[in-house]
MARTI-652226 format. One record per residue (C-alpha): residue in one letter; x, y, z. Coordinates in steps of 0.05 Angstrom, whole numbers, padded with zeros to 5 digits, always signed. Example, Ala and Ser with C-alpha at 12.3 -4.5 7.8 and 13.67 -1.06 7.14 Angstrom:
2
A+00246-00090+00156;S+00273-00021+00143;
//
This chain:
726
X+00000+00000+00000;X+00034+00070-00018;X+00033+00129+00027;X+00007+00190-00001;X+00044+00250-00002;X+00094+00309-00031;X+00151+00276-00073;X+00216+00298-00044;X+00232+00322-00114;X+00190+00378-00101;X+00194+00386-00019;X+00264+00418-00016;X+00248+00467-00063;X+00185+00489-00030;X+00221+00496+00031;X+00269+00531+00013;X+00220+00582-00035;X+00179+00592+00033;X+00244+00602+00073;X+00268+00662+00029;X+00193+00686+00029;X+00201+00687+00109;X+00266+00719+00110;X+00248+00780+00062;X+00182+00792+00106;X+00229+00801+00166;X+00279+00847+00124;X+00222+00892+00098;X+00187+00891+00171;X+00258+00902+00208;X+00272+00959+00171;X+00205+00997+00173;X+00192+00975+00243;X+00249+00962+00283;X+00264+00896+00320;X+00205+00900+00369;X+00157+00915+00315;X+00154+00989+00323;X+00167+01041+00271;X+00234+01053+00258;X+00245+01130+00237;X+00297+01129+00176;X+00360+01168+00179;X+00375+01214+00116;X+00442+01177+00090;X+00513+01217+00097;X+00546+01177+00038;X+00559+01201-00022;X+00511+01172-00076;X+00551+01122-00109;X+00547+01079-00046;X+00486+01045-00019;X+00450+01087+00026;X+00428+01029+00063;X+00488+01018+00112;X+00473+00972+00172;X+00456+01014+00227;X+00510+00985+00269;X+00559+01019+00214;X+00529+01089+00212;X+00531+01079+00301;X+00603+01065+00303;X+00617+01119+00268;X+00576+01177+00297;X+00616+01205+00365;X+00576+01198+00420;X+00527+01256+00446;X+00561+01297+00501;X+00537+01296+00562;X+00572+01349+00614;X+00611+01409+00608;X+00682+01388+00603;X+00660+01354+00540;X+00639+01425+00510;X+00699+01451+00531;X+00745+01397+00509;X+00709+01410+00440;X+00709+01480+00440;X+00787+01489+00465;X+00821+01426+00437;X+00887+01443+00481;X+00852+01437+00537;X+00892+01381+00573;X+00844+01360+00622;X+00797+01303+00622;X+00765+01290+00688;X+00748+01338+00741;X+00790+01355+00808;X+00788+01310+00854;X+00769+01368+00900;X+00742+01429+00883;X+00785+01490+00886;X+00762+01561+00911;X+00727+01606+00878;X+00792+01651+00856;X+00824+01585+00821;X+00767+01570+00789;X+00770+01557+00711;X+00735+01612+00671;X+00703+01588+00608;X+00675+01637+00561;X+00626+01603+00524;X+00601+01631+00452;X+00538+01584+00442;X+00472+01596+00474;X+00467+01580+00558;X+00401+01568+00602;X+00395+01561+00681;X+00336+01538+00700;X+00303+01549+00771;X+00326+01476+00790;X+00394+01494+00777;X+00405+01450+00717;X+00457+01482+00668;X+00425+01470+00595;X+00474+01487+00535;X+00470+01476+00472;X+00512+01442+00424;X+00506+01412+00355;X+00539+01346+00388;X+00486+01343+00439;X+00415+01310+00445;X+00356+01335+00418;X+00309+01358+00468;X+00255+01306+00450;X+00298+01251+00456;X+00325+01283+00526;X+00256+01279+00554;X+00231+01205+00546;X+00278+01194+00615;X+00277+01224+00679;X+00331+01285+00682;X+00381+01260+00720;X+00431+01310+00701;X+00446+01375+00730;X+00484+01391+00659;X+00443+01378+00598;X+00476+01390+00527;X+00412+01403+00476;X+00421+01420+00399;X+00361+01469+00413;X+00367+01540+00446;X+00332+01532+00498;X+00292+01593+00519;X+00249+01565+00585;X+00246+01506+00626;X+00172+01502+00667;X+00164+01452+00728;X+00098+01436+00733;X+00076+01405+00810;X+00031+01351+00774;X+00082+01329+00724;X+00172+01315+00736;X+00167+01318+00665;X+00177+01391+00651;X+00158+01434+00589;X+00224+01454+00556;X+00212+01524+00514;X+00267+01516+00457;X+00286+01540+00397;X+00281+01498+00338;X+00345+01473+00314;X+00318+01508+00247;X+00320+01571+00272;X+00243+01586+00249;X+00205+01594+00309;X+00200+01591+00382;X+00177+01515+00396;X+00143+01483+00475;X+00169+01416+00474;X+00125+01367+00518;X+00113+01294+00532;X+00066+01280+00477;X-00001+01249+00531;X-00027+01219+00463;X+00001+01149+00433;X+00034+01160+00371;X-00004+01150+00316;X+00020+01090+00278;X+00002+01108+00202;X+00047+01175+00206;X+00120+01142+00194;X+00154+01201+00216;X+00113+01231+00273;X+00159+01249+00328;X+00149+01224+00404;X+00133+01290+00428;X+00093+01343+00386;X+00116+01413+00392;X+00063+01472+00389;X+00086+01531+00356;X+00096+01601+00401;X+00113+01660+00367;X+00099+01720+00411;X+00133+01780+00393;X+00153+01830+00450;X+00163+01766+00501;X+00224+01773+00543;X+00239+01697+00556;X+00294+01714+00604;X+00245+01740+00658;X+00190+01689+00648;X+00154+01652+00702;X+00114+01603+00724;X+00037+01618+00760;X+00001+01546+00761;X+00004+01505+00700;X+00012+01575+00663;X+00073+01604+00643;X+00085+01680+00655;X+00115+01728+00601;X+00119+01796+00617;X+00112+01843+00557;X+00117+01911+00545;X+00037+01920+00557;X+00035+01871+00609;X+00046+01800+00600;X+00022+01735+00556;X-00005+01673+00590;X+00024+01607+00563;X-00007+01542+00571;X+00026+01489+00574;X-00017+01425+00574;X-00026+01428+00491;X-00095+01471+00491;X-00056+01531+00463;X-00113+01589+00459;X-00086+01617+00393;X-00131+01680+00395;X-00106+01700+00460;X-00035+01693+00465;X-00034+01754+00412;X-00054+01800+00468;X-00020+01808+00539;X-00077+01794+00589;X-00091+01838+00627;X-00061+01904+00595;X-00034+01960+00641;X-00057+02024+00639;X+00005+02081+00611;X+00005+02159+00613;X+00062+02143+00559;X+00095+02100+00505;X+00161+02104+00543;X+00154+02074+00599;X+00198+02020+00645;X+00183+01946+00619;X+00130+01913+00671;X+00150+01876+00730;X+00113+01798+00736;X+00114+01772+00815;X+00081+01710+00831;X+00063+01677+00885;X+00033+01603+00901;X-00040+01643+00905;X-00036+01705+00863;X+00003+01742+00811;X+00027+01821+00806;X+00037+01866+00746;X+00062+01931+00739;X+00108+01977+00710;X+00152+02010+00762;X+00152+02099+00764;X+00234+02096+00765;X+00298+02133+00736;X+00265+02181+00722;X+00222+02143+00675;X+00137+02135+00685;X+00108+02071+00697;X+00027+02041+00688;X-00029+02067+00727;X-00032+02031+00791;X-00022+01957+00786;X-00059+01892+00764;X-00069+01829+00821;X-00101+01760+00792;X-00126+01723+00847;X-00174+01675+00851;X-00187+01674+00776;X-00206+01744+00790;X-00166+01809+00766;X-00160+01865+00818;X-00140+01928+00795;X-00101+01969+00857;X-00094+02046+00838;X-00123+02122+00871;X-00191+02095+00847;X-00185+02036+00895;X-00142+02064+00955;X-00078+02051+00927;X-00024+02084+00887;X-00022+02113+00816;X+00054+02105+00812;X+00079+02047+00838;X+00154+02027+00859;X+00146+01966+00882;X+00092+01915+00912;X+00116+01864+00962;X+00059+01805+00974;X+00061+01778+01051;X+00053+01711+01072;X-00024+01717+01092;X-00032+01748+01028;X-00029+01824+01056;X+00004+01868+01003;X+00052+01923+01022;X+00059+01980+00965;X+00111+02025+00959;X+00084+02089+00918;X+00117+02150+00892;X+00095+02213+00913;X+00117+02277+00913;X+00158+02278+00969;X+00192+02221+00963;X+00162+02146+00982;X+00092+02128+01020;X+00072+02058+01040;X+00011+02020+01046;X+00000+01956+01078;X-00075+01919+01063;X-00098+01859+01054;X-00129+01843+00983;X-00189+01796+01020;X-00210+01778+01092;X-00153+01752+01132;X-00155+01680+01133;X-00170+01633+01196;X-00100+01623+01222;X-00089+01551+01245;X-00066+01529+01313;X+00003+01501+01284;X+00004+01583+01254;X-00005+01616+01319;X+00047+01567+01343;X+00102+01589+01295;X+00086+01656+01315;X+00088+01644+01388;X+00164+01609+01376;X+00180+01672+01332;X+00156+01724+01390;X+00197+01686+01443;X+00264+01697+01396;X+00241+01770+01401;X+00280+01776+01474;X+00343+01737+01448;X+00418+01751+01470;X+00434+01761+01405;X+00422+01821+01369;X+00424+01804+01304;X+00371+01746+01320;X+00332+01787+01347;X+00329+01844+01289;X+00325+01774+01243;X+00259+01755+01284;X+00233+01820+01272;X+00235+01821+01200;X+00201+01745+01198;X+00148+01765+01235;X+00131+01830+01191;X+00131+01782+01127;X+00078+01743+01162;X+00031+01799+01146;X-00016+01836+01190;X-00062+01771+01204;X-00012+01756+01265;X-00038+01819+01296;X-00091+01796+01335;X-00041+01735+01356;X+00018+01786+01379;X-00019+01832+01425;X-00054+01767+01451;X+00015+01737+01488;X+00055+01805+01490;X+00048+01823+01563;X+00070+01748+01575;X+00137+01756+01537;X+00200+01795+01563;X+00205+01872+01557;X+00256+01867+01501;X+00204+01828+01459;X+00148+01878+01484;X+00174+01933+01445;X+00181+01897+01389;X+00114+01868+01387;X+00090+01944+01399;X+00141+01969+01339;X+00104+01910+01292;X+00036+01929+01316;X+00046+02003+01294;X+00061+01981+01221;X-00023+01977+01221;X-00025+02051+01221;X+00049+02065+01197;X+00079+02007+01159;X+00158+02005+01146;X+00208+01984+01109;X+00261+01933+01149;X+00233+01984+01213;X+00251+02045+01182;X+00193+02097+01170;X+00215+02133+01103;X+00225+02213+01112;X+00221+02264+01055;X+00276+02273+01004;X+00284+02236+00938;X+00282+02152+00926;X+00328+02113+00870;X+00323+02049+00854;X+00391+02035+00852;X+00384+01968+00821;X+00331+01922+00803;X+00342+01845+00809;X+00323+01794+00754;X+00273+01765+00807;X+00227+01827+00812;X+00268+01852+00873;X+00293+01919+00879;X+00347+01958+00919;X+00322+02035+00941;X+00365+02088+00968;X+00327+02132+01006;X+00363+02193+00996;X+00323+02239+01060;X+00333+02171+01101;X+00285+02149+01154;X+00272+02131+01226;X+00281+02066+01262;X+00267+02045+01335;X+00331+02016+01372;X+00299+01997+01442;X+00252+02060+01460;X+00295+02116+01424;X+00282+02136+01366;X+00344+02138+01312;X+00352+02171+01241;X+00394+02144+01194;X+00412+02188+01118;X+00420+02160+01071;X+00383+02090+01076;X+00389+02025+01036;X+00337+01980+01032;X+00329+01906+00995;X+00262+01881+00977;X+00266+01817+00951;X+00207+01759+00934;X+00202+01710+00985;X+00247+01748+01031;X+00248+01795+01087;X+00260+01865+01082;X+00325+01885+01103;X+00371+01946+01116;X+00441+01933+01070;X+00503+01938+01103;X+00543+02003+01100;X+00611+01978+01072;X+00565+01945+01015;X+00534+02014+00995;X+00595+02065+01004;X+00611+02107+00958;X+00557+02068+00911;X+00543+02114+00853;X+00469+02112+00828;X+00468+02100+00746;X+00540+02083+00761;X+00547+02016+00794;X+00490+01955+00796;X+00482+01915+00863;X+00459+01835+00834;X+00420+01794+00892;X+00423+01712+00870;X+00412+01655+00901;X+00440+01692+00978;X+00502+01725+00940;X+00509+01802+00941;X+00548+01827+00879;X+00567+01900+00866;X+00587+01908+00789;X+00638+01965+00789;X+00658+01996+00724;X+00724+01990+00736;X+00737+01923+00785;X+00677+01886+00752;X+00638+01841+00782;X+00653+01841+00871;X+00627+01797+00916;X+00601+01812+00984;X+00641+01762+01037;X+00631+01776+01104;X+00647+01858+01105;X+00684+01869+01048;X+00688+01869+00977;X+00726+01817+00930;X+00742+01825+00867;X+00723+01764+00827;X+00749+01769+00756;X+00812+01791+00713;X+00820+01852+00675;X+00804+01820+00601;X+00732+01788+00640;X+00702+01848+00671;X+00659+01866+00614;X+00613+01797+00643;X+00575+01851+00686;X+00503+01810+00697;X+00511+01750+00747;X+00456+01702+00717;X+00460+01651+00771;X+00498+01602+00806;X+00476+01524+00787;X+00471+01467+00816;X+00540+01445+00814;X+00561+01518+00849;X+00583+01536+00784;X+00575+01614+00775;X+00539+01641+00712;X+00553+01711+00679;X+00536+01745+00615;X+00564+01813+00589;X+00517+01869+00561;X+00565+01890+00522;X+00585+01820+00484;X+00512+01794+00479;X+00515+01714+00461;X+00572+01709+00511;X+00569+01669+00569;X+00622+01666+00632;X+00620+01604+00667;X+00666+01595+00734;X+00673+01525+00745;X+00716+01506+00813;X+00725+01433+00790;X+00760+01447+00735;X+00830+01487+00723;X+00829+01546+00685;X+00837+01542+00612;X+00894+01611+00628;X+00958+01575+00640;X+00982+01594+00716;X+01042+01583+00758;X+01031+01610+00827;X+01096+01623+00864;X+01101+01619+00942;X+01169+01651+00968;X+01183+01625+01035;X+01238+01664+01071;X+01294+01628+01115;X+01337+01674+01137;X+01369+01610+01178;X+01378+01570+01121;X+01339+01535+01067;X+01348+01460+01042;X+01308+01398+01029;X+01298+01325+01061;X+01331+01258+01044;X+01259+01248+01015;X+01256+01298+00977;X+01203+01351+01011;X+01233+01425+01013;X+01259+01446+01090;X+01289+01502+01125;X+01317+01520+01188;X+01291+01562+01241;X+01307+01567+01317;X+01356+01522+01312;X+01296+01469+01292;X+01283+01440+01218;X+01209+01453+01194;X+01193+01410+01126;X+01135+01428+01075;X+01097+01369+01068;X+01031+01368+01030;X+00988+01400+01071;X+01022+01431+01109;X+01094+01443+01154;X+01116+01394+01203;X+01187+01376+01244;X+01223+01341+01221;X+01233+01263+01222;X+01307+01260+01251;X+01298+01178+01254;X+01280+01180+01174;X+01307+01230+01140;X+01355+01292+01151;X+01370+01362+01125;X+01409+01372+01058;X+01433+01438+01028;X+01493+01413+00975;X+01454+01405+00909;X+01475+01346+00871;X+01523+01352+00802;X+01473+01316+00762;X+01410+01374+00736;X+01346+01332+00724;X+01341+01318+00650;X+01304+01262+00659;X+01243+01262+00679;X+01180+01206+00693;X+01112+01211+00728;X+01105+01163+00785;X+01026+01164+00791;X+01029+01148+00713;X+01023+01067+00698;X+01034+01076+00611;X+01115+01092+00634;X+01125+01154+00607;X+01203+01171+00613;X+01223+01235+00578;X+01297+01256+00577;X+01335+01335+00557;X+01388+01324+00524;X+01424+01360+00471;X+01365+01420+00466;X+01310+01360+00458;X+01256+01321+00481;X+01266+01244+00476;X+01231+01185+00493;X+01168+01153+00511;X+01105+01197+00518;X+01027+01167+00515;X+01057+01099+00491;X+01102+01129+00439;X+01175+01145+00413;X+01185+01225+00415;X+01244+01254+00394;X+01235+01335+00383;X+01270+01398+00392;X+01270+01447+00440;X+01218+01505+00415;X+01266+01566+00406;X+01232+01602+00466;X+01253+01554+00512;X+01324+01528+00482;X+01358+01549+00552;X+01319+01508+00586;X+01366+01456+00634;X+01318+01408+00673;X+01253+01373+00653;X+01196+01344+00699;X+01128+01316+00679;X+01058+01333+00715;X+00997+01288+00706;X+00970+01345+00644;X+01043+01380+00630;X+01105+01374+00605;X+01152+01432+00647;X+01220+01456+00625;X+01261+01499+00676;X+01308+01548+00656;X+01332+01608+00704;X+01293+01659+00711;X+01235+01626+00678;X+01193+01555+00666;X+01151+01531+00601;X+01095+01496+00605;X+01089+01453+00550;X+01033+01390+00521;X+01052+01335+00483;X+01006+01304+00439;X+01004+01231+00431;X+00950+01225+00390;X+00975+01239+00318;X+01017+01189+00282;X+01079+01253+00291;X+01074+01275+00359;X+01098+01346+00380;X+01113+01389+00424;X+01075+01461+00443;X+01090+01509+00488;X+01033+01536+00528;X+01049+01579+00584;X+01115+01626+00595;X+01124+01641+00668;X+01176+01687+00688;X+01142+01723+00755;X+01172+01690+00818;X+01218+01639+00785;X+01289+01655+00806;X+01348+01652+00775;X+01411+01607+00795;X+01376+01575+00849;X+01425+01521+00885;X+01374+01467+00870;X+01307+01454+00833;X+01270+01389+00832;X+01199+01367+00841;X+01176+01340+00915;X+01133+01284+00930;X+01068+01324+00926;X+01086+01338+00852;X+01109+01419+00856;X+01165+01443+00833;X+01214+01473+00880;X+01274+01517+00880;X+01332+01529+00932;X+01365+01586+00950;X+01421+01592+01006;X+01368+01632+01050;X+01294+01622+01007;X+01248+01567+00983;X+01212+01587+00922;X+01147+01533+00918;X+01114+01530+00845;X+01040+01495+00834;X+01042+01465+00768;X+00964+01453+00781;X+00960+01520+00774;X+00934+01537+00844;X+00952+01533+00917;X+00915+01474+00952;X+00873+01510+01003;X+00910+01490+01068;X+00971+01516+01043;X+00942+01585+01015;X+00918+01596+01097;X+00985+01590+01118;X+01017+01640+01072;X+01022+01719+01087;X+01012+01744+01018;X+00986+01721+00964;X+01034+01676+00920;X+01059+01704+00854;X+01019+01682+00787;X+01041+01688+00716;X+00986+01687+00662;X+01023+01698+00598;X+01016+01663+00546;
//
């Protein structure tokens, strides 16, 4: 009986005919799909057109550098001599910092995260299917806003398209993506194009985002129902007496937001201001109680508003509430009652401190002050009667304004403001009355009033100078010193002569990196950065006097003698020394140090001066180059973990040595000459890696890292010498 069935002269065929079948249905679905049958977004093709523009994508990956991710990438790109590739191990102070001028659009955001942008870097989009992570993001868009929303950690990042055509929100798209459209993005971006917005003081109220304009200011939404209609027209408008007038100032606060345009340098401002509360728009002016020209407004924390109004004689102020003070809470009248008990404290300055907490509080705590006063110590009795006069007469950090004529010295990028009360005012100091002319005041969102120090405000010219309030920093930008920083009681200048023109301190980010831009050099952007060293080449110089003698250890750390006793540098700091180890040297040996190796370095780099070059091994390979002509007197050689040094008297050359090209060479970088002496009895490098000379009678200590390790720099009298020449 025969079996029915295929032949096997036709099976194999089939199967293979069905096998190819199969494997071109995967092809077509891989490459239209992806491997997890989604839809794969083609790449435009780089290649020229003679070769297939169908590469494997593994091909067109390996090939493509990586995105960058953090600063030093940006500035390894945008300075290729830069040397370093890792951060300090510890951050160095402020003065050592690295200063990176930055020619590419910058963005700090209110959480501190540092967003630049680069052509290298990730498309926003892409940057937002994860969780930010980073405090440094490097975007190919400009990016213009960044909005936190309290519902949502995915934020709303206002950009710039890469195209340069518009102002785009890009959002987490709460749609799925729409499988027919093959080239639908993840996230759709809606189109903004507002013109008058100033992005750079935008803010947040709700879910809305805050533009002020020069009639007002534009409410952005940010949850994809863009109103179209109204985003043409600043809601509400302000009410002018002129075209020229100051731009308007946005303030918001969890509850309620506050428009107007300031009456300042000599300039008019709107009619009274706009409040939106409530979903309700409250217009304060004359009409209503309030002021026509308005300085400043400063919302309270029971949602009391104090107004500072111009009037002919200088300044008047008005403190109100904008609705019916609110039930206060027993945990409320608790805070107060720990605040008022602070009021009798040793300290003065907690005391004053106190003071200006419990004004903030607004005029709800009234009823709770005069309730325990006669219960608290007479020190905080007079306080509490000082606080319950501001119902009748309010103040500004205490002090009652008197006539003569008000300047706002500055006005901060946060809606704050610094007045100089030019006929002064009054302020109670126990139960005398003093007057103090002139007086300084800061009013600042979120923040006390207070009285500025003095030193701060001497010989502050109005017009002249800008005081810049960020993040607790007080800056005063002199013409002439640039940017100063307020530490303690004095002033400090904080940048060099060829960086002063960076006069507008943006903000300081999350990694305590400080942020300035220059008026004069828009597009420019200053970024200190303490853990990294400074792109300028430096060489600071520490000269150690021993009239007793100078020398160095068996072991190599520099010594001298004093008192009859041996003190030795080590790194961190001097010590006796070790008579059971090691002992004092002052006869230099014949040999000069041509050769020269780094022991932290595992690749055995050994570099040798001889004959006015540079042989050996460097970064794994053979180098043999000249001297450059600058340095052809140079005698000894040393190695760093970045640098290359050659020592001649009188002066040492920093020099890099690139390994990377198939012909290595050899650059000079950095020429110092201040501080380095000439015929010292000895140089060499110690075991903490500096480079030290020996006189009969002084120890000159060099920091190839180019700064002095903060231990050290506290135990020296003067600052040490620094050469920046290049």
């Amino acid at each position: 009986m025969h079996r029915r069935g295929i032949s096997k002269i036709y099976l194999y065929p089939a199967i293979f005919m069905i096998a190819v079948v199969v494997l071109a249905v995967v092809r077509i679905v891989t490459l239209n799909y992806g491997p997890a049958g989604k839809l794969a977004t083609t790449q435009p093709s780089t290649k020229p057109a003679t070769q297939p523009a169908t590469a494997p994508a593994t091909t067109r990956a390996a090939t493509q550098p990586a995105p960058m991710a953090d600063l030093l990438d940006v500035v390894r790109a945008d300075y290729p001599d830069y040397p370093t590739t890792q951060p300090l191990d510890l951050p160095a102070e402020l003065a050592d910092a690295a200063r990176i001028i930055l020619d590419r659009p910058v963005y700090l955001d209110v959480a501190g995260k540092l967003w630049i942008t680069h052509e290298a870097g990730k498309p926003v989009d892409e940057l937002l299917t994860k969780p930010l992570r980073r405090s440094t993001l490097i975007v190919q868009e400009e990016v213009l806003y960044v909005h936190y929303s309290d519902e949502n950690n995915t934020p709303t990042v206002v950009a710039r398209s890469a195209l340069g055509r518009s102002n785009e929100i890009v959002t987490r798209n709460p749609h799925p993506m729409n499988a027919i459209a093959l080239h639908q993005p993840r996230f759709t971006p809606q189109l903004v194009d507002i013109a008058g917005a100033d992005w750079d003081r935008a803010t947040r109220f709700g879910s809305k985002i805050i533009l002020p304009h020069a009639s007002g200011y534009f409410e952005v939404e940010t949850n994809f129902k863009l109103d179209r209609e109204h985003k043409n027209q600043p809601s509400p408008v302000l009410k002018f007496t002129a075209d020229d007038h100051n731009p308007p100032v946005v303030l918001t606060t969890p509850t309620m937001l506050l428009c107007w345009s300031p009456w300042e340098n000599g300039k008019p401002g709107s009619v009274g201001a706009v409040i939106v509360k409530d979903q309700r728009t409250i217009t304060l002016d004359a009409s209503t109680g309030w002021f026509d020209q308005v300085i400043q407004l400063v919302p309270l924390a029971d949602g009391s508003i104090l107004a500072v109004g111009r009037t002919e004689n200088g300044i008047d102020l008005k403190l109100s509430p904008i609705d019916a003070p609110a039930t206060r809470s027993p945990e409320q009248a608790e805070q107060v009652r720990a605040l008022a008990q602070k009021l009798a404290d040793r300290d003065p300055v907690v005391r004053e401190k106190t003071q200006r907490e419990l004004e903030a509080l607004g005029p709800s705590i009234h009823t709770d002050l005069e309730t325990m006063r006669e219960s608290l110590p007479a020190e905080a009795q007079v306080r509490i009667g000082s606080l319950l006069g501001q119902r009748f007469a309010p103040t500004l950090a205490g002090l009652r304004p008197l006539e003569g004529e008000v300047h706002v010295a500055s006005r901060f990028t946060d809606g704050g403001c610094a007045l100089l009360l030019s006929g002064g005012g009054v302020y109670q100091e126990g139960t005398e009355d003093k007057t103090l002319i002139p007086a300084w005041v800061s009013i600042r969102p979120g923040q006390y009033i207070e009285r500025l120090p003095d030193a701060l405000t001497a010989n502050f010219v109005v017009g002249k100078y800008q005081l810049q309030a960020v993040n607790g920093e007080w800056l005063l930008i002199d013409p002439v010193l640039g940017a100063r920083r307020w530490i303690g009681a004095r002033l400090q200048t904080m940048l060099t002569k060829e960086l002063r023109h960076f006069d507008r301190l943006v903000g300081i980010d999350a990694n305590n990196r400080w942020i300035f831009r220059s008026i004069k050099q828009p597009g420019k952007t200053l970024v200190l950065d303490a853990s990294l060293p400074d792109l300028t080449p430096k060489l600071p110089v520490w000269e150690i006097d021993a009239p007793d003698g100078a020398g160095w250890t068996s072991t190599d750390w520099p010594a001298l003698l004093r008192d009859k006793r041996t003190f030795v540098l080590d790194t961190h700091g001097w010590r006796m020394l070790a008579a059971d180890k090691e002992k004092l040297l002052t006869v230099a040996p014949n040999v000069l140090p041509t050769v020269a190796t780094d022991p932290a370095d595992s690749a055995g780099n050994r570099l040798e001066l001889i004959n006015g070059m540079v042989r050996g091994k460097f970064g794994g390979r053979d180098i043999a180059k000249s001297l450059p002509p600058e340095a052809a007197g140079a005698h000894s050689i040393f190695i760093t973990k970045q640098h290359l040094f050659l020592v001649a008297d009188g002066a040492v050359y920093r020099a890099l040595v690139s390994a990377d090209d198939t012909s290595p060479i050899l650059k000079l970088d950095g020429t110092f000459t201040k501080g380095i002496p000439a015929g010292a009895r000895r140089v060499w490098q110690d075991p903490a890696g500096r480079l030290v000379f020996a006189g009969a009678n002084t120890l000159w200590v060099a920091f190839p890292v180019g700064r002095v390790p903060g231990d050290l720099a506290k135990l020296m009298l003067k600052p040490p010498l620094e050469e920046e020449e290049k």
